[in-house]
ROKEDO-838326 format. One line per field, with one value per residue (C-alpha): residue number from 1; x, y, z; residue in three letters. Coordinates in steps of 0.001 Angstrom, whole numbers, plus 500000, padded with zeros to 6 digits. Layout:
N
num	NUM / ... .
east	X / ... .
north	Y / ... .
up	Z / ... .
residu	Ala / ... .
# end
This chain:
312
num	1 / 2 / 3 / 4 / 5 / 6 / 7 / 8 / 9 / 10 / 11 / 12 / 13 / 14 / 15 / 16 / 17 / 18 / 19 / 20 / 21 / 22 / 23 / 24 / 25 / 26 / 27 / 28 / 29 / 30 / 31 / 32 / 33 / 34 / 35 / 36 / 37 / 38 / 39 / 40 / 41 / 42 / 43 / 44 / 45 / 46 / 47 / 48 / 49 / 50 / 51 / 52 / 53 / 54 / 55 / 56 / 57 / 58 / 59 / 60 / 61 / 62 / 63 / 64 / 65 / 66 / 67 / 68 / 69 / 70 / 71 / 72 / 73 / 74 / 75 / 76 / 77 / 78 / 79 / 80 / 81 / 82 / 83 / 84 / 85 / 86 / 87 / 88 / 89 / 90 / 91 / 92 / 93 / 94 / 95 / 96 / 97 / 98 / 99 / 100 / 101 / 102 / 103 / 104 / 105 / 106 / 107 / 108 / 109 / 110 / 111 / 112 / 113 / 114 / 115 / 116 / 117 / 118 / 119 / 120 / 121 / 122 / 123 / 124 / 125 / 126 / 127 / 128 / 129 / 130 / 131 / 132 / 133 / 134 / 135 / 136 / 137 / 138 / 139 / 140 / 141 / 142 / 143 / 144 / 145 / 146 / 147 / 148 / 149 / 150 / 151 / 152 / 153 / 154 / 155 / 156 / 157 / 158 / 159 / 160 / 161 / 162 / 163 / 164 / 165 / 166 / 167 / 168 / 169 / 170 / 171 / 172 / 173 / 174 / 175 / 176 / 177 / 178 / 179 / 180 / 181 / 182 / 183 / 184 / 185 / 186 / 187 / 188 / 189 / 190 / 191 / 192 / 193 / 194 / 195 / 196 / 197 / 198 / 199 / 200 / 201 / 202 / 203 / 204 / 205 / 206 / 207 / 208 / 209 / 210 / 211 / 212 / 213 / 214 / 215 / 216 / 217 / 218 / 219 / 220 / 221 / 222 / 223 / 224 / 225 / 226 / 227 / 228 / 229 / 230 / 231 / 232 / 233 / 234 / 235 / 236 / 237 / 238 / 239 / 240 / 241 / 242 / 243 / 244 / 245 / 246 / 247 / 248 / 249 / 250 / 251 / 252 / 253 / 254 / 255 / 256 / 257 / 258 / 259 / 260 / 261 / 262 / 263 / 264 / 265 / 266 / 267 / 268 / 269 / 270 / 271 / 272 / 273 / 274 / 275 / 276 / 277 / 278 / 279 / 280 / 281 / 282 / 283 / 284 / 285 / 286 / 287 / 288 / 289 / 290 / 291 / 292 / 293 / 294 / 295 / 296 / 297 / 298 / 299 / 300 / 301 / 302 / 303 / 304 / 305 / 306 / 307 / 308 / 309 / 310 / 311 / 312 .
east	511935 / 512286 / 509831 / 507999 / 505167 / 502139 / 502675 / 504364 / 507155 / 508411 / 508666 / 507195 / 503495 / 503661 / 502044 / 499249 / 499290 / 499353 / 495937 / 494442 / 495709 / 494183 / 490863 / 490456 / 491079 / 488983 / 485428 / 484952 / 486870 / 484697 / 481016 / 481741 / 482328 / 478724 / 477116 / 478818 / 481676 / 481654 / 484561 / 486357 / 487725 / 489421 / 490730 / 492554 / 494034 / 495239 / 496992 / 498502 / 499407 / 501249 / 502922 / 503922 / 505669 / 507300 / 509166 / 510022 / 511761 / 513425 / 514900 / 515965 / 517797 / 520157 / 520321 / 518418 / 516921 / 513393 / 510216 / 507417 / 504676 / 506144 / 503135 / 504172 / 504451 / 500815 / 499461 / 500580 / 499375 / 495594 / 495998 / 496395 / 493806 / 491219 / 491814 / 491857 / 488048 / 487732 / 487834 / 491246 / 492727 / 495664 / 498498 / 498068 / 498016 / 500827 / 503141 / 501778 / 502672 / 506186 / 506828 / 505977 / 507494 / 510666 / 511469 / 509626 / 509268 / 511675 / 514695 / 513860 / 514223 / 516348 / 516578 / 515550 / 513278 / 510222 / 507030 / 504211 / 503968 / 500468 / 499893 / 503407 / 501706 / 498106 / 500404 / 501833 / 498282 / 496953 / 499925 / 499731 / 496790 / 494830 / 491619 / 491420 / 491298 / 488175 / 486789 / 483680 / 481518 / 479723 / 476496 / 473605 / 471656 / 469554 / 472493 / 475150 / 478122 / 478574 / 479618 / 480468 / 479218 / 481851 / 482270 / 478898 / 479773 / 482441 / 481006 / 477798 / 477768 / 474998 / 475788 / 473806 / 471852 / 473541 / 470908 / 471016 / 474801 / 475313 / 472478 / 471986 / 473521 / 474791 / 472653 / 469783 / 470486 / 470624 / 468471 / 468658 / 472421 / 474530 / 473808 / 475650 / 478244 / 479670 / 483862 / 486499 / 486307 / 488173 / 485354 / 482796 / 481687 / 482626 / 480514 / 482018 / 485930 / 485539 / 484885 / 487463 / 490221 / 489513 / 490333 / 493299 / 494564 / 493650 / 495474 / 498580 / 498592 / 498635 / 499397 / 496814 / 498673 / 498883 / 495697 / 494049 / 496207 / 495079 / 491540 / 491214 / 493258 / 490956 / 488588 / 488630 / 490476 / 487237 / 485267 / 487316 / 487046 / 483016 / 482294 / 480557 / 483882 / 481454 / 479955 / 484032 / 485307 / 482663 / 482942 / 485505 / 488581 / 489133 / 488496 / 490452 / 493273 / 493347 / 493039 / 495272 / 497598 / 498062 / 498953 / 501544 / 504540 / 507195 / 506671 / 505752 / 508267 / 509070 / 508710 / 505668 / 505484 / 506758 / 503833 / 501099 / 502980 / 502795 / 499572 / 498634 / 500885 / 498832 / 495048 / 495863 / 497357 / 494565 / 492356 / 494522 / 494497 / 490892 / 489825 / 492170 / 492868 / 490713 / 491683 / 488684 / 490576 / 493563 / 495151 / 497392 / 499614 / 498778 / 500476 / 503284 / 503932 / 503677 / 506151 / 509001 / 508346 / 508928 / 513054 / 513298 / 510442 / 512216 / 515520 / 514328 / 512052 / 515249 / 517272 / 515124 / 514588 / 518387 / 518768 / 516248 / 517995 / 521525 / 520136 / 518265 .
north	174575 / 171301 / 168532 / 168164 / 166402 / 167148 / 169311 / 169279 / 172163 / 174398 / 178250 / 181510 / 179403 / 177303 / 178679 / 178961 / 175316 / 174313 / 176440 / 174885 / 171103 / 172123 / 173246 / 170604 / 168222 / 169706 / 170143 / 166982 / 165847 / 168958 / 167628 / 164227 / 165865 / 167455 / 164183 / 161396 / 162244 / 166134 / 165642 / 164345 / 167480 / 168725 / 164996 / 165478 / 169093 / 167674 / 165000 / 167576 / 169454 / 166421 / 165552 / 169205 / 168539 / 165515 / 167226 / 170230 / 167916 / 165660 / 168575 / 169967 / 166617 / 166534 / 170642 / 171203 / 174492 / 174998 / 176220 / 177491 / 175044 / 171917 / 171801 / 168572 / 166440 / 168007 / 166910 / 163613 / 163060 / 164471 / 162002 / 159208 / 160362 / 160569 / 157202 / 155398 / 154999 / 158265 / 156227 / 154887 / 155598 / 158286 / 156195 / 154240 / 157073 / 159295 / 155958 / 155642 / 159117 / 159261 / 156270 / 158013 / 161062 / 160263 / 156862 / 156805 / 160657 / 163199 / 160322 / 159566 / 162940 / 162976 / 159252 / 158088 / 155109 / 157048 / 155719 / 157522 / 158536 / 158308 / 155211 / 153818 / 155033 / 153648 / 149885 / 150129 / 150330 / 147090 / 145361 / 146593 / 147744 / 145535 / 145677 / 149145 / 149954 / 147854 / 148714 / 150932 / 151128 / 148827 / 147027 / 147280 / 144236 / 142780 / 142744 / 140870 / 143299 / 146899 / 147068 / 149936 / 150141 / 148480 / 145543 / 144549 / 144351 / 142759 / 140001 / 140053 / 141084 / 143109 / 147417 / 149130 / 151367 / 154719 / 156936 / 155157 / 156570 / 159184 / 161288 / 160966 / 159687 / 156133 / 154256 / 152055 / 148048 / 145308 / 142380 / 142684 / 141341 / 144761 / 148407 / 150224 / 152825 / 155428 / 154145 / 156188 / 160054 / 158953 / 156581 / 158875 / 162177 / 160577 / 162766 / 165886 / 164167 / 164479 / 168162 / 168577 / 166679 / 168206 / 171673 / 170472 / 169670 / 172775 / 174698 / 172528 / 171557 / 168111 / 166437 / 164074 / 161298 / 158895 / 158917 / 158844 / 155866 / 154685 / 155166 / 153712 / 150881 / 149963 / 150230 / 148039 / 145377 / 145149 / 144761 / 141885 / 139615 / 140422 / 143327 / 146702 / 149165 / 152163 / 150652 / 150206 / 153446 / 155793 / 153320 / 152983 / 155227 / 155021 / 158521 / 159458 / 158048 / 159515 / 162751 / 162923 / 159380 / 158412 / 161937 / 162861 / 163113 / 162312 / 158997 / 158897 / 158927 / 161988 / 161404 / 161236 / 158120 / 156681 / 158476 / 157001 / 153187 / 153972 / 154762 / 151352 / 149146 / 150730 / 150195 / 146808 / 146054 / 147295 / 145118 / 141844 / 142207 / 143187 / 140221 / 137591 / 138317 / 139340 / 142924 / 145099 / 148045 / 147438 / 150687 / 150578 / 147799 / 148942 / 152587 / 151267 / 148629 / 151479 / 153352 / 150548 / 150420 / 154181 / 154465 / 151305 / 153352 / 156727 / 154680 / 153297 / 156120 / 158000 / 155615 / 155292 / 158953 / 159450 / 156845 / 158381 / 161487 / 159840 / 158602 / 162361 .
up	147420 / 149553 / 150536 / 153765 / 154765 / 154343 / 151989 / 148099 / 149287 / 151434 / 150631 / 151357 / 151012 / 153384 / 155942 / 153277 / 152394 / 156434 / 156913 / 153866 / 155022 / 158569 / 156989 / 154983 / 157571 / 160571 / 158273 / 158707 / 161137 / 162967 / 161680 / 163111 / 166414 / 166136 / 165347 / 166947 / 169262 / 171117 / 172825 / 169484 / 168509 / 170837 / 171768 / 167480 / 168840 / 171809 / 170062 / 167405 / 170369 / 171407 / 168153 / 167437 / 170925 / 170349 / 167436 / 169636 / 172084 / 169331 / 167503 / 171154 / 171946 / 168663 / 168609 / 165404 / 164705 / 166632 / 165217 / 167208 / 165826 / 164206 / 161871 / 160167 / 162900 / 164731 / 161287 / 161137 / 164909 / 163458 / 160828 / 163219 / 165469 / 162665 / 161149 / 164967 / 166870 / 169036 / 171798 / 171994 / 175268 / 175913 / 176561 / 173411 / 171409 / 173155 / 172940 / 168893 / 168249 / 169967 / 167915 / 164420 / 165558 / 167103 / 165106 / 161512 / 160841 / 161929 / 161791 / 157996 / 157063 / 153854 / 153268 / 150543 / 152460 / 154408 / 155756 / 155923 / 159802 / 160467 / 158940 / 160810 / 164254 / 163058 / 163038 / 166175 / 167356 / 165487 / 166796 / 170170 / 171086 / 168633 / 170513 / 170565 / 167071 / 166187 / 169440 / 168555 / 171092 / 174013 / 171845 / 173118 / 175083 / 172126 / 169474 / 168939 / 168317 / 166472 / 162970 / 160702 / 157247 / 155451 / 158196 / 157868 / 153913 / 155102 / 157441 / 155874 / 151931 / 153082 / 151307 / 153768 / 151664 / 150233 / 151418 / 155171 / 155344 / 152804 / 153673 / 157370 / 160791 / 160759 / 163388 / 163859 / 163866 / 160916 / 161453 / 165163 / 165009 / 164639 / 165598 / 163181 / 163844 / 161935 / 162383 / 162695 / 161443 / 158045 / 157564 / 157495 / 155066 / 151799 / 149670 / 151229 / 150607 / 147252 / 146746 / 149654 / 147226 / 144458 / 145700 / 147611 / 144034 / 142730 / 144900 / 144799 / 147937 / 146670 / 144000 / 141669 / 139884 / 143268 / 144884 / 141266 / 140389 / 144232 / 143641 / 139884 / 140881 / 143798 / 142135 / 139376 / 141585 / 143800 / 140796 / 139467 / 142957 / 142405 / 145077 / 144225 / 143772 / 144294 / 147589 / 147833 / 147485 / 149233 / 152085 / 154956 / 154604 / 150876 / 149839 / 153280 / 152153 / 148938 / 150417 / 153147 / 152922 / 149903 / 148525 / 150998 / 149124 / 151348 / 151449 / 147832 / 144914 / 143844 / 139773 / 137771 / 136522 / 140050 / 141367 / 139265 / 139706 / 143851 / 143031 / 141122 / 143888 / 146448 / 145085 / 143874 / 146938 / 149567 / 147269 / 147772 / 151623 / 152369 / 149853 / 151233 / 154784 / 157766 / 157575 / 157096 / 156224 / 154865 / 153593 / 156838 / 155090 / 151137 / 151969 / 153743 / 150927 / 148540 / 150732 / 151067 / 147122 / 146421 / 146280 / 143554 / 141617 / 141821 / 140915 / 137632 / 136663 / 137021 / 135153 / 132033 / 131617 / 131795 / 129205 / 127003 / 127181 / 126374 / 123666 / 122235 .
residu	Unk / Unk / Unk / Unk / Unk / Unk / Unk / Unk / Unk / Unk / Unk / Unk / Unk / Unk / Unk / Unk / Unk / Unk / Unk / Unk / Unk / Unk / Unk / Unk / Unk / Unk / Unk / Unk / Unk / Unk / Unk / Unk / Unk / Unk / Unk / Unk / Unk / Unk / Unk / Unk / Unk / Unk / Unk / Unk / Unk / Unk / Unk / Unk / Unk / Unk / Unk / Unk / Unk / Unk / Unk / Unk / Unk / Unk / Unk / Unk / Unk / Unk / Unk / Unk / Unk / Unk / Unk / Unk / Unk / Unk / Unk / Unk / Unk / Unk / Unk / Unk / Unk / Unk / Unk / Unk / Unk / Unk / Unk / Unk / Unk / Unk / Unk / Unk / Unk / Unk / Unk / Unk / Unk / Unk / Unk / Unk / Unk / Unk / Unk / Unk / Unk / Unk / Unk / Unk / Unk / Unk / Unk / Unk / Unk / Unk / Unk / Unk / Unk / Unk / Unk / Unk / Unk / Unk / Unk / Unk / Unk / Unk / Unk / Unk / Unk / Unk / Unk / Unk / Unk / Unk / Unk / Unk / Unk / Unk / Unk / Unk / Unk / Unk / Unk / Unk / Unk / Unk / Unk / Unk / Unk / Unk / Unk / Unk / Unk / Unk / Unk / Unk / Unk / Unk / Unk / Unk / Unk / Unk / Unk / Unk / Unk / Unk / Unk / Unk / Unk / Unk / Unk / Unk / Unk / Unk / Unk / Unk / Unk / Unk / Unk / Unk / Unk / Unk / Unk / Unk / Unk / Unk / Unk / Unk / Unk / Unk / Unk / Unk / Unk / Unk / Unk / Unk / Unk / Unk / Unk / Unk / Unk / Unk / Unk / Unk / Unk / Unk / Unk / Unk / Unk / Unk / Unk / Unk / Unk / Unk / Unk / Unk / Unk / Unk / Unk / Unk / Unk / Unk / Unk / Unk / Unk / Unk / Unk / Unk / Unk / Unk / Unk / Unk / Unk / Unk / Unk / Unk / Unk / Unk / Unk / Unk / Unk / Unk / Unk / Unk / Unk / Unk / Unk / Unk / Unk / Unk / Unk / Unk / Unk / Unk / Unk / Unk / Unk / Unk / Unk / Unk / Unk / Unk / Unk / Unk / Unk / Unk / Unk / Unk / Unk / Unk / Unk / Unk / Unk / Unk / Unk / Unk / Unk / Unk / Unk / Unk / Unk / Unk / Unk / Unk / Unk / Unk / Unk / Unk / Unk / Unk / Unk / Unk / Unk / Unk / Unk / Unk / Unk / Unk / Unk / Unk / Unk / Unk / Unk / Unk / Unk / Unk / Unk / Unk / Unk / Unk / Unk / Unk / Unk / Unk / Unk / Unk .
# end
């Protein structure tokens, strides 16, 4: 069996593990398009279609084997699309997702150094294109600006209440300064994440030790600088992450206990950068940390279980 993102390996169940990725991703990714955004899904499928042909091209240009639907990289361009507002222009996104495709993912491919692709396209975009990604919508005449429920946390200290977002559509206004919005579709659905994980585990799809360690971590970190971790966690693209970043194990060390350190360096770092730089969401940089810290984990996770052994 060999590795490949998004999934823990390759064999005769793979095409079961890319239908299960795919459902888990479009129930929600699906419900946001009923109650926000209708053209939103088929906006995602287009840009899978894209990356799945970006891939398709790539391995035509250095004479690599073909496959009919490049299932990896279409995944990685959902990814992207659900963690960007739905309104981000084409030409953004089709340079973002050339980008991950052609330079971070498919060239990476079997060294031991690999970013996570959606999160490397999701950069380009904040570097870029940085008013496009926190663009979320015109405001209305008598508010100030939008806000999504963890930016007005953010700007404000103000948790909207659970029930407000949780139970029903985000909208309506805060003290005649913001009309809230619901953010990008990794934002959103939190409640509906978690049972959503939990069977991704289950069936092996993914594993548990890094976005557990990613989660706990966060967690206690936003506790410590004074914030509400549970306010934390169910809000903004936390439990997203978990789910469909944090856990991809490409770009995540391959042993256990490398895992559940990845894990740790990527909580505690999200938690550093939202609390001490103007980055709402801040996963973007804490996964891609993580990722550049991966290799040196593998290495001495390696390297102290082969001493331990030598010494049996």
């Amino acid at each position: 069996m060999s590795v490949a993102s998004p999934f823990i390996k390759i064999g005769s169940s793979s095409s079961a593990m890319a239908a299960w990725a795919w459902l888990a991703l479009l129930i929600p990714c699906s419900i946001y398009s009923i109650l926000y955004h209708p053209d939103f899904l088929p906006h995602l499928l287009g840009f899978a279609l894209l990356g799945s042909m970006a891939e398709s091209v790539y391995t035509l240009i250095i004479r690599r084997k073909r496959r009919l639907v490049c299932t990896g990289s279409a995944f990685s361009a959902a990814l992207l699309a659900a963690s960007v507002p739905p309104t981000v222009p084409f030409l953004p996104m089709l340079f973002a997702i050339l980008l991950m495709v052609w330079i971070i993912k498919l060239p990476m491919v079997g060294s031991p150094l690999r970013f996570n692709a959606a999160m490397a396209g999701r950069l380009f975009l904040m570097l870029v294109y940085p008013a496009t990604v926190v663009n979320w919508g015109i405001p209305a005449v008598d508010v100030i600006s939008t806000a999504t429920p963890q930016e007005l946390y953010r700007s404000e200290g103000y948790p909207l209440e659970y029930s407000r977002w949780l139970f029903s559509r985000i909208e309506g206004s805060w003290e005649g300064l913001f009309t809230l919005v619901p953010g990008s579709p990794g934002e959103t659905f939190p409640l509906l994440l978690i049972p959503i994980g939990a069977l991704l585990i289950w069936k092996g799809i993914i594993g548990w030790r890094t976005p557990i360690a990613f989660l706990v971590s966060f967690g206690i970190m936003t506790a410590v600088f004074g914030n509400d971790p549970l306010y934390n966690l169910l809000s903004a693209a936390a439990l997203f992450s978990a789910v469909f970043i944090v856990a991809d194990p490409v770009s995540t060390p391959m042993s256990k206990s490398a895992q559940v350190t990845c894990g740790l360096i990527i909580g505690i770092s999200n938690a550093l950068i939202r609390q001490y730089t103007f980055y709402t969401e801040a996963i973007v940089y804490a996964v891609l940390i993580g990722n550049c810290c991966a290799p040196l984990l593998d290495k001495i996770a390696f390297e102290l279980r082969g001493r331990v052994l030598v010494n049996r």
